[in-house]
N, C-alpha and C positions, 0 to 999 in steps of 0.2 A: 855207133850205138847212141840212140836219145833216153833221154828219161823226158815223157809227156803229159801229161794231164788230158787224156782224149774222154769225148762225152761219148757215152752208150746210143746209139739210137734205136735197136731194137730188142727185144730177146723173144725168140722162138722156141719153143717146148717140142720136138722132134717126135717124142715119145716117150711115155716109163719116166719122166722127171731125167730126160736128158735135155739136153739147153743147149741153143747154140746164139750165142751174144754178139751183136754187131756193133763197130767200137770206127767212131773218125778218127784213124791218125794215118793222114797222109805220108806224115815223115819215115814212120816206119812201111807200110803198105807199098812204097815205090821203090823201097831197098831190100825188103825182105824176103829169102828162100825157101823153097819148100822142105820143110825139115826142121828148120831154124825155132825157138821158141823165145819165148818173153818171160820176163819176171812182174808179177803182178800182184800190186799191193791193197787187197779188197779192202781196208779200211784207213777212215784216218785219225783215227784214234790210234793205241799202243796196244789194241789188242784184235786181232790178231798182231804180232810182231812183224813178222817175219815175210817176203813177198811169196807168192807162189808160183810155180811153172807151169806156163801153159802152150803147149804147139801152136802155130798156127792152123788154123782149118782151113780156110779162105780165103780170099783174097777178091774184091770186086771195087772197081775204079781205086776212092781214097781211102774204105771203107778194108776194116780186116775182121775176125770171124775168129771166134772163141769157143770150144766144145767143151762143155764139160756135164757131170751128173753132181747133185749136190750130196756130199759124204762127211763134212763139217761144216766146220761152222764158219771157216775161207766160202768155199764154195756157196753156203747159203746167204752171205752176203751180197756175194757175186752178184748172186742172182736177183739180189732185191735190188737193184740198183736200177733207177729210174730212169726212164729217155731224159739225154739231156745231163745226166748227173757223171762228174768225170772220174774217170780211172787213172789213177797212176801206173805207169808200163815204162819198162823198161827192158829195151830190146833196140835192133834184133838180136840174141844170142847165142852161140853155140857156131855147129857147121849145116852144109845142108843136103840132102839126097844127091849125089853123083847121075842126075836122069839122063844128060849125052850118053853118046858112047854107042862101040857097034854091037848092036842087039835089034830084037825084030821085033819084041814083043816085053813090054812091063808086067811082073807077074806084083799083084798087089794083094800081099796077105796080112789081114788083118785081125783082133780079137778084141771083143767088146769093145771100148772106147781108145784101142788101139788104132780105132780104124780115120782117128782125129784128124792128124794131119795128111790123109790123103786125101779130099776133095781138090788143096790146093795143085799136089803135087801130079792128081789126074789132068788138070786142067793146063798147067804146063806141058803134060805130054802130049793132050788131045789131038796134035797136026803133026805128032815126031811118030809117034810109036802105036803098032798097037795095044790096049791095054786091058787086060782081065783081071776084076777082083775078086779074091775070095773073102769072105766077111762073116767071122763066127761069132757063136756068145753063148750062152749058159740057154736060154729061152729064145722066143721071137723078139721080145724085149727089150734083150741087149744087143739085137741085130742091127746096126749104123749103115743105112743106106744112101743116107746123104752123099750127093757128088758123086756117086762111085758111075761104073762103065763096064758094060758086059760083066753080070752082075753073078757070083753062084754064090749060095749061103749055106752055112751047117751050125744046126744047132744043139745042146747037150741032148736035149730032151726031144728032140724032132718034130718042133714045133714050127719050123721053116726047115726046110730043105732038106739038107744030106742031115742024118743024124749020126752026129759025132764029132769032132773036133776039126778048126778048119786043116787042120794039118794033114788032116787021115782024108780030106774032101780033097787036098791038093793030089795026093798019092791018087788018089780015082783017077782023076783029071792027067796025069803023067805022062801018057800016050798022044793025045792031043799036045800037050805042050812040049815037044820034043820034034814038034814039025818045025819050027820053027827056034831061031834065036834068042833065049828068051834070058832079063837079068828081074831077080824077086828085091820086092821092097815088101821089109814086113815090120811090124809092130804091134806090140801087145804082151799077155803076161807073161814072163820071166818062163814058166814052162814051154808055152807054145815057142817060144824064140828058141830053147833048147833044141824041142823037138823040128825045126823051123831049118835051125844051122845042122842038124844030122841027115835032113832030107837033103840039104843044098849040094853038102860036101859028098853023100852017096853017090850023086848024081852031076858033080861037078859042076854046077850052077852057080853063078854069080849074083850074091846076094848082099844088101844093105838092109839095115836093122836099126831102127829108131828106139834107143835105148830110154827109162824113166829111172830117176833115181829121188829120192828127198835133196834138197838144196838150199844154202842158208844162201847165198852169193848169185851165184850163174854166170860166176866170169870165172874159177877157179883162186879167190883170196884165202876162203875159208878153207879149201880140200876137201870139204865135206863129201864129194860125189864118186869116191873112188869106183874103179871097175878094171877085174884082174885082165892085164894083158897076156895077149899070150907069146908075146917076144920079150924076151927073160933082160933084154937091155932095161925095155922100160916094164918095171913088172906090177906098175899100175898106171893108168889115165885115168880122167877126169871127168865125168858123162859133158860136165857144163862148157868146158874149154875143148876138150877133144873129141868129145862127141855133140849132140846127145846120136851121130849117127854113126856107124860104123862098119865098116867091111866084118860081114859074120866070122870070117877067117882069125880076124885081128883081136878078138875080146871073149872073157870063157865067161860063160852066160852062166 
């Protein structure tokens, strides 16, 4: 784990005021997994206080890769932040996707800016596995097609693709993905991950689920990030220390 002072060099507007930031820091960038996020401290001043969580998105040479939409006044920092001017981070933290393993096929389910830390975790699998994502959001808008790979979308209002929720776009797709071996990687809002772990276990699918919680720490000091398990030994984890990923079996969403 460092804490670094890395300068921005670029920031990209994706779409709809989503942002994806390009940030030098080697040190983390040759150690870090997909999954894994950072604490990130948008000012240096005392206000904001507190750092923020962010996934990693990407990963290219020294250089790491930031998504985000701006919804306060962290994020609208963030985003002002000029080529050259540096970030404090602190990372890598947490665990990171389980991508080995025997399976044939990566299913990668995503919701609006759920869909954050999968560019990186596609591109680790690009020569392992094959890989299909599904990628939902409210509109076209909040549809994240950054990095992604054999591409299907659903959206509330049917404004791209299947209309309806990506989960009900998975269930279509069910026939097809049953020819093969397949383990799901999903993230997004607290419903779709519901509905996400219900289709898994129906279906006996091997699934990992990149959890978000508020966080004052990201190493487990403060406790702040509870998440009820469901092995009654331990009858809470941590998003920031034990997750933020987790076997959909092992955490009641």
């Amino acid at each position: 784990m460092f804490t670094v002072n890395a300068p921005v060099k670029d920031l990209i507007e994706l779409d709809h005021k989503i942002f994806l930031q390009k940030i030098f820091c080697p040190e983390i960038a040759s150690i870090i997994q997909p999954g894994q996020f950072l604490m990130v401290k948008v000012s240096n001043s005392y206000y904001p206080l507190l750092r923020r969580p962010f996934s990693v998105c990407d990963v290219e040479g020294g250089h790491i890769y930031l998504m985000f939409n701006i919804l306060g006044e962290g994020t609208k920092l963030l985003a002002s932040k000029k080529t050259g001017e540096p970030v404090d981070i602190l990372g890598p933290l947490g665990n990171g996707f389980s991508y080995e393993g025997d399976y044939d096929t990566a299913v990668i389910v995503g919701g609006g800016l759920g869909a954050a830390p999968f560019p990186f975790l596609i591109k680790r699998l690009a020569d392992k596995k094959e890989v299909m994502a599904f990628i939902g959001g409210r509109s076209i808008h909040d549809v994240i097609t950054y990095g992604m790979k054999n591409l299907l979308t659903s959206t509330d209002d049917g404004t791209s693709g299947f209309k309806g929720n990506v989960v009900e776009l998975l269930k279509h797709k069910i026939s097809d993905l049953k020819k093969s071996k397949i383990k799901i990687f999903g993230c997004g809002p607290t419903v779709m991950l519901r509905a996400l772990k219900e289709f898994s276990l129906e279906n006996d699918f091997d699934c990992e689920v990149s959890t978000e919680c508020a966080m004052a720490c990201g190493f487990g000091i403060c406790q702040g990030c509870p998440i009820e398990s469901t092995n009654h030994k331990d009858k809470y984890l941590l998003v920031c220390k034990d997750g933020p990923i987790f076997n959909i079996k092992d955490v009641e969403l």
